[in-house]
GUKE-60312 format. One line per 5 residues: number of its first residue (from 1); their letters; for each residue x, y, z of C-alpha. Coordinates in steps of 0.02 Angstrom, whole numbers, plus 32768, in hexadecimal, padded with zeros to 4 digits. Each point is the difference from the previous one (the first is absolute). Example, Ala and Ser with C-alpha at 12.3 -4.5 7.8 and 13.67 -1.06 7.14 Angstrom:
1> AS> 8267/7F1F/8186; 8045/80AC/7FDF
//
This chain:
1> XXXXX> B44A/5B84/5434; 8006/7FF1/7F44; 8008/7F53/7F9A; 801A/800D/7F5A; 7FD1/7F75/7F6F
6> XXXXX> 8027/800F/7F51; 7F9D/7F98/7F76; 7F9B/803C/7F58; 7F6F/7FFE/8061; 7FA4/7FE8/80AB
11> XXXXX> 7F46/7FC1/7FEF; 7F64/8011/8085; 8034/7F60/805A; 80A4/800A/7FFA; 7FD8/809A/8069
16> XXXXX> 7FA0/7F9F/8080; 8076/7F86/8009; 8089/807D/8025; 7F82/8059/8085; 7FD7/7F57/805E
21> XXXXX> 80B9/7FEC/800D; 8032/80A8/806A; 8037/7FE1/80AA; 7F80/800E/808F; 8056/8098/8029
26> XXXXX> 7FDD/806E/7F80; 7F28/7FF4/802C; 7FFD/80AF/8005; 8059/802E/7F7D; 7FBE/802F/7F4E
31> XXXXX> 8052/7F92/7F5F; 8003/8051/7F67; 8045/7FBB/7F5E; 803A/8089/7F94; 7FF5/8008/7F35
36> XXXXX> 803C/807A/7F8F; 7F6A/7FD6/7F84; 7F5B/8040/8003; 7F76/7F8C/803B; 800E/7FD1/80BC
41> XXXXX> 7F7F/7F85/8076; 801A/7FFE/809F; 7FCD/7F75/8095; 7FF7/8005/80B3; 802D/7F6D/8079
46> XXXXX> 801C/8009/80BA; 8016/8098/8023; 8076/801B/7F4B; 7FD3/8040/7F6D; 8061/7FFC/7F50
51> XXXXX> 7FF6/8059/7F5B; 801F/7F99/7F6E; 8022/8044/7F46; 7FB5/7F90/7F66; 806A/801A/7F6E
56> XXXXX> 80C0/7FB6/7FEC; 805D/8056/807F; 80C5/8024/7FDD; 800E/7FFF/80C5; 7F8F/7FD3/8093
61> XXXXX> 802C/801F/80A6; 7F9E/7FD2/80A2; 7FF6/809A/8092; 7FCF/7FD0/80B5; 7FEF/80A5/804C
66> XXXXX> 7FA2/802E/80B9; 7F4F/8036/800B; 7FF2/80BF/8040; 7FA2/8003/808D; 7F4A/805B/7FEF
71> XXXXX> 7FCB/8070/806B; 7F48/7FF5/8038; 7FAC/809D/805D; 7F84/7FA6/808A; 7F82/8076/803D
76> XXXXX> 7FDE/7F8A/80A0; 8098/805C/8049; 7FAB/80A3/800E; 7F9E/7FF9/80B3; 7F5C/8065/7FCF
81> XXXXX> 7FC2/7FEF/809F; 8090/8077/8044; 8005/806E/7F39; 7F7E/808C/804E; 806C/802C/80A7
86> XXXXX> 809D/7FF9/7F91; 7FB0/808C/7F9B; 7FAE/804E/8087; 80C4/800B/802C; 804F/8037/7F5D
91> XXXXX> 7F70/8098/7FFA; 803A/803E/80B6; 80A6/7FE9/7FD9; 7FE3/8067/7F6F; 7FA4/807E/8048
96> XXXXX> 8063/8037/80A8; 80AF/7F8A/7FE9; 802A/8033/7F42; 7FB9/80AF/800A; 8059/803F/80A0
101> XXXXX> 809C/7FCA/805A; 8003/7F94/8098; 7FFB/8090/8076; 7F55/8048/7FA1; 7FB3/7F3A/8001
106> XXXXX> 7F50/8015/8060; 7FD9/80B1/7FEC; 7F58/7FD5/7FEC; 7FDF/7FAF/80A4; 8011/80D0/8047
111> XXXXX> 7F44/7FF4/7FD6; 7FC1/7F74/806C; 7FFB/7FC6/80B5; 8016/7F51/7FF8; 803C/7F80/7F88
116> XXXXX> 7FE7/7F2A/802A; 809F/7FAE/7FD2; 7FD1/7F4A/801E; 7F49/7FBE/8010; 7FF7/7F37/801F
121> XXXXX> 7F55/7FF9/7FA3; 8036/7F63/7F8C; 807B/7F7D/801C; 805F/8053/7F66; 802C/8097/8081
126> XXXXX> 8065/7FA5/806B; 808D/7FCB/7F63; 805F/809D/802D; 803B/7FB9/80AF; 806C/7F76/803F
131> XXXXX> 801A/7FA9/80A2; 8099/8009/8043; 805F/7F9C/80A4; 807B/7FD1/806A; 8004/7F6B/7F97
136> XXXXX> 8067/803A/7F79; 808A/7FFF/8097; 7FDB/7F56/803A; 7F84/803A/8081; 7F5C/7FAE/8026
141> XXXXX> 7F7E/8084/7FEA; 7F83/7FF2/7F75; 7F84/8082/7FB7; 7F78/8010/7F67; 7FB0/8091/7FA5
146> XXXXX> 7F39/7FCA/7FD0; 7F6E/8048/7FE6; 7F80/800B/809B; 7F6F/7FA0/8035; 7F8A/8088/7FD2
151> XXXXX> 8043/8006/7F4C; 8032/80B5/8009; 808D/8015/8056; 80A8/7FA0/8027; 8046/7FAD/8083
156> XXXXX> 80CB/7FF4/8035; 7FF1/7F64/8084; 80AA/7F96/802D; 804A/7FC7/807D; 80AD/8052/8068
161> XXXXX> 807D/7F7B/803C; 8093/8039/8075; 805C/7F6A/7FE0; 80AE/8004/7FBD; 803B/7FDD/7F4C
166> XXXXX> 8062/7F61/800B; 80AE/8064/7FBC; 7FE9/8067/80BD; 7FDD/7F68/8074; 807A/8011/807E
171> XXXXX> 807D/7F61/8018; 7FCD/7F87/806E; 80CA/7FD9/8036; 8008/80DA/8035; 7F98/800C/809D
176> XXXXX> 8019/80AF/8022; 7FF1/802E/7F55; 7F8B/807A/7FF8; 7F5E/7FFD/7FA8; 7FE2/808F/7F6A
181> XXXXX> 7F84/8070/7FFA; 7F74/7FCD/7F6E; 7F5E/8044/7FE6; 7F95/7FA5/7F72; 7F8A/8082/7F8B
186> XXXXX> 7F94/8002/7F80; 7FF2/8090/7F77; 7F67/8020/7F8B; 8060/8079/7F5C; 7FD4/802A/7F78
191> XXXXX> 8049/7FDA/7F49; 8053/8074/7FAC; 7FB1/8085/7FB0; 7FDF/8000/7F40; 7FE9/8096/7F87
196> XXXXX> 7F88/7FE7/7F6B; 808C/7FAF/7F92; 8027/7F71/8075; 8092/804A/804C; 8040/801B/80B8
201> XXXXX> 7FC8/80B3/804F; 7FD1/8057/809E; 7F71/802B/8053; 7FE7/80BB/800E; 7FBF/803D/809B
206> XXXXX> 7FF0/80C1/7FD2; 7F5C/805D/8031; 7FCC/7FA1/80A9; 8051/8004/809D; 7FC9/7F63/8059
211> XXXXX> 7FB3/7F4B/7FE7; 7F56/7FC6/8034; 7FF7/7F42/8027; 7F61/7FB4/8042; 8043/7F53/8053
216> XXXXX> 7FC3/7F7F/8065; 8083/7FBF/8076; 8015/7F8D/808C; 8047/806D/8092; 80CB/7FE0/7FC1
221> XXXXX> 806B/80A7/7FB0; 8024/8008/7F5C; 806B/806E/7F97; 7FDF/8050/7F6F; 8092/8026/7F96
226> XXXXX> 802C/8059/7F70; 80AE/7FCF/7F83; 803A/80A5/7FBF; 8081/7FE5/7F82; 8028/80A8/7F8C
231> XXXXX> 80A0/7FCB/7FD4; 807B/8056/8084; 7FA7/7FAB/809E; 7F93/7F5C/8033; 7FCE/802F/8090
236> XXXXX> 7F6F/7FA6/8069; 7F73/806C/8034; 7F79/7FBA/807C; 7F80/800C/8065; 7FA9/7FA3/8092
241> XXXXX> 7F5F/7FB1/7FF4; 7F97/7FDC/80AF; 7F7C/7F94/7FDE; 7F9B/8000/8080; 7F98/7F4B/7FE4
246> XXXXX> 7F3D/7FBB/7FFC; 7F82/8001/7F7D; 8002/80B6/7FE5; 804D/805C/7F5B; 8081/8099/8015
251> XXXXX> 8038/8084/7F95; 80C8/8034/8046; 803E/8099/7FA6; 80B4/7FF9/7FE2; 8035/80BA/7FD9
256> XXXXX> 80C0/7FFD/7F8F; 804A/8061/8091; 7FED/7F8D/807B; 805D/7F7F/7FA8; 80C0/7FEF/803C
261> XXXXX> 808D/7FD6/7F8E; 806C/7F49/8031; 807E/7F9D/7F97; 8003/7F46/802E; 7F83/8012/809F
266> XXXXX> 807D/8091/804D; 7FC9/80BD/7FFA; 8047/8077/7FBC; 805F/8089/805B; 7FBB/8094/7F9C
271> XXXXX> 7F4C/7FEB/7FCA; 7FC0/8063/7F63; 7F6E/7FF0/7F94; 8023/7F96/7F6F; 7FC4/8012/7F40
276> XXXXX> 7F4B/7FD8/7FE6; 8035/7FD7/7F3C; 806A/7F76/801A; 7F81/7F75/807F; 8044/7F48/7FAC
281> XXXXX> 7F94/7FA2/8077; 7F93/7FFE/8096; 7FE9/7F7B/8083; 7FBC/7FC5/8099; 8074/7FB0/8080
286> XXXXX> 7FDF/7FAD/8091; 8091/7FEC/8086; 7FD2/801C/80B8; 8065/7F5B/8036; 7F6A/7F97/802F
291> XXXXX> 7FDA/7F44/7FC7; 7F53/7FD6/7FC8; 7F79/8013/7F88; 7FE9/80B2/7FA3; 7F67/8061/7F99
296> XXXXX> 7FFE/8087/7FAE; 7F6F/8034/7F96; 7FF7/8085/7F70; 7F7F/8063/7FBE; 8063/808D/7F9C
301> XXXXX> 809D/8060/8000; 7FDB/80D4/7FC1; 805C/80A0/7FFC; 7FA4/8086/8050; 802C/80B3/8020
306> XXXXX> 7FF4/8046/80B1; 8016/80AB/803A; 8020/7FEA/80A5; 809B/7FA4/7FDB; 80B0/803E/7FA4
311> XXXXX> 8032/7FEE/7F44; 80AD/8017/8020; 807C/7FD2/8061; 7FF7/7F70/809B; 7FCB/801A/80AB
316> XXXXX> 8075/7F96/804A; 8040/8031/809E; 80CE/7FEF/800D; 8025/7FD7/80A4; 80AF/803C/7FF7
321> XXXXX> 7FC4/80BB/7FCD; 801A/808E/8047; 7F2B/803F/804E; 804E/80BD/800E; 8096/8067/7FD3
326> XXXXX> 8025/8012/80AE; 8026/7F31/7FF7; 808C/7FE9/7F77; 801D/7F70/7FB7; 8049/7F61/8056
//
């Protein structure tokens, strides 16, 4: 807004007369009286400031204009506790992800036997998993992720409720109605995986053929799964997980071919082996259809190499094949 006043000349208080009489409204906006002479003072009240020229002005003319905002740069939003694995990131990236495509990511691992993907050493280790239940659905089953009593590894503990969301009660008018079929579960996944510049990737698999996981469980199966998501399928591919219970620690190998392929809990007709480039998360799931209390205790998860087991391919049996060519198919 622009107010103009025309008079042979416009003194120092005249100017803070003019500046205590702007509306409330203009606080943040800057007042500047304008001369077309050559000696200007300028004055600063509430938030406004003004220039005013000396000498006998032909024309004077009052500008309210709007502040710019100014933009500050506050280091506090850089989280230096989390700068070193970020570059730790950005120089693996660089060396393996910008140097060879996705298919050549992890060449390097040809030269080792085992590799520890997760250790729960620090309570920091346990950021890249979430809880997950049959809550989300209006179940009743709850579940948490901490770190164990011992301080070095980490505990999934929860509890599995087989009661029924309240949107599948059946109605208390129906008699015969019949009851549906609900199982309650709880899933411990991990977050999605990030390259060194902060962006969403996958996990690459390539040089190891199976996982090592030393676990302390209490007697229920588990599943270990694996998201594979490479853009043409999202398939599920998982695993079962026997724990067998009691104080003692176990080490379960879980070889890549053993691992069957399932999309929304049913399997798939033809099993292959899926991409070990494109992993977007792995998880834990527990759904054997019994209500109670659950533990499950981790030490590590690792990718080891075994020799007695296949690289390629699954060894999935089809049921439906053909055992000889004197068979056919069905």
């Amino acid at each position: 807004m622009y107010r103009n006043c025309t008079g042979p000349f416009v003194s120092f208080a005249q100017g803070c007369t003019l500046m205590a009489n702007v509306n409330l409204r203009y606080m943040f906006c800057r007042c500047v009286v304008r001369n077309t002479n050559l000696i200007e003072s300028r004055i600063g009240v509430g938030g406004l400031s003004a220039r005013f020229k000396s000498d006998e002005p032909k024309r004077t003319e009052i500008v309210i204009e709007k502040e710019k905002p100014k933009r500050s740069w506050k280091l506090s939003e850089i989280n230096w506790n989390m700068l070193p694995k970020k570059l730790a990131r950005v120089n693996e990236y660089l060396r393996e992800g910008a140097r060879h495509p996705m298919e050549q990511r992890g060449k390097g691992r040809y030269f080792r036997d085992d590799e520890i993907l997760y250790c729960f050493r620090d309570e920091s280790d346990l950021e890249n998993w979430t809880a997950v239940t049959d809550e989300v659905y209006g179940g009743k089953s709850s579940a948490e992720f901490v770190q164990g009593e011992n301080g070095a590894t980490a505990t999934f503990r929860g509890y599995i409720s087989q009661r029924l969301p309240r949107y599948m009660l059946p109605s208390t008018y129906d008699k015969l109605e019949n009851k549906p079929y609900y199982r309650g579960f709880a899933n411990l996944e991990t977050l999605p995986f990030l390259n060194g510049f902060n962006q969403e990737d996958r996990l690459s698999l390539v040089g190891f053929n199976a996982f090592d996981v030393r676990i302390r469980g209490d007697g229920r199966k588990y599943l270990f799964e694996m998201m594979v998501d490479d853009g043409l399928t999202d398939f599920v591919h998982s695993i079962p997980v026997h724990t067998r219970g009691g104080p003692e620690w176990e080490t379960v190998r879980l070889p890549f071919a053993k691992f069957t392929a399932t999309k929304r809990n049913v399997l798939i007709y033809h099993q292959r082996s899926f991409n070990v480039n494109f992993i977007s998360s792995l998880r834990f799931l527990l759904l054997d259809s019994i209500e109670g209390p659950f533990q499950l205790e981790i030490d590590y998860i690792a990718l080891v190499k075994d020799v007695t087991e296949s690289t390629k391919g699954t060894d999935y049996c089809d049921p439906n094949a053909a055992v000889n060519s004197s068979i056919g198919t069905w």
